[in-house]
Structure formats: structure tokens, C-alpha cells
N, C-alpha and C positions, 0 to 999 in steps of 0.2 A: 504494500500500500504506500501509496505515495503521501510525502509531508506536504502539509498543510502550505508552506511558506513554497516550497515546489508546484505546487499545484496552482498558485497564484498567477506564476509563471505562464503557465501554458493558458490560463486566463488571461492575461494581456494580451500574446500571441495571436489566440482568436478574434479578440476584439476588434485589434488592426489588423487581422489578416496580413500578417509579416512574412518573407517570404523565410525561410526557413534552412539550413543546414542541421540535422540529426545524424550523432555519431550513435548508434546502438551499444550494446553490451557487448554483442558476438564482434563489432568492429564494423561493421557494416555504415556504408554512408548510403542518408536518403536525404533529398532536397526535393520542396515544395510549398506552397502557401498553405501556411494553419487555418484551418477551417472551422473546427466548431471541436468537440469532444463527445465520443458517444460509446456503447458497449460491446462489444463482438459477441458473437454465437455464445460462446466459453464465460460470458456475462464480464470481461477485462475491460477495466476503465483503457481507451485508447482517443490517441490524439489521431483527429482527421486532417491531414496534409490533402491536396492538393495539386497532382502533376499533370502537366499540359489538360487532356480533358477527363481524366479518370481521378478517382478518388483514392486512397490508402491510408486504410486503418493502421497506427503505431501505438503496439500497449505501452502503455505510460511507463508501464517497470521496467522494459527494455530499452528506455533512454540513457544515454550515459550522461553524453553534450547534447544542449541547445546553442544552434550560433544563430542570431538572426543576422541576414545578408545585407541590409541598409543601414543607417544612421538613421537612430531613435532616441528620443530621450529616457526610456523604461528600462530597457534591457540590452545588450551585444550577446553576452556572452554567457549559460548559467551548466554550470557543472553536477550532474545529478547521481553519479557515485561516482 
């Protein structure tokens, strides 16, 4: 389960619809526009990213890094284990 102060994170994220670099756990990179938050099959809190015209579910405990790709006054960079 993710912390409370983490989870605030991926709330701003959506709000501006930021475009998005995710480093996962397993090492994997995904980029794309944060989109909203919702639950998979498996009921996992997961962040919805955003690439060209498809959607992709990322569960939130598989995050490592958030890097958002612009200049924002909220967040660059937030490190999640």
C-alpha cells in the first residue's frame, strides 16, 4: 500500500495531466500522460498513463521513480522506494 504523502503525488500528476517518465521496480521504463487512477481486474490501486492513443494501467507499488518531463512548480522528480 502506498503512503499517504506518495499518493498525493500521483494526485497532482493527474490533475495537470503531466507528461510522465516511470522507472518501475523490475527496471522497466514507461512514459506517458497521467491520466486519472483506477483499479485493475486483481482490485491494485494503479496509475493510468496515457501513450499516443491507448491507455496503460501502472500499479502504484510497482513504481520506483516519478520524473515529470516539463517544468512545474509541484513536483520534477519523487523517488518511491
Amino acid at each position: 500500500m502506498l503512503k499517504c504523502d506518495l499518493h498525493d503525488y500521483i494526485e497532482i500528476v493527474c490533475l495537470y495531466h503531466y507528461p510522465l517518465q516511470l522507472t518501475l521496480s523490475s527496471g522497466a521504463v514507461l512514459t506517458g500522460t497521467a491520466v486519472t487512477t483506477r483499479y485493475n481486474d486483481q482490485r491494485q490501486e494503479c496509475l493510468v498513463i496515457k501513450q499516443n492513443a491507448s491507455e496503460q494501467l501502472v500499479v502504484l507499488d510497482d513504481i520506483a521513480l516519478l520524473e515529470v518531463t516539463v517544468a512545474n512548480p509541484h513536483l520534477q522528480q519523487v523517488r518511491f522506494k
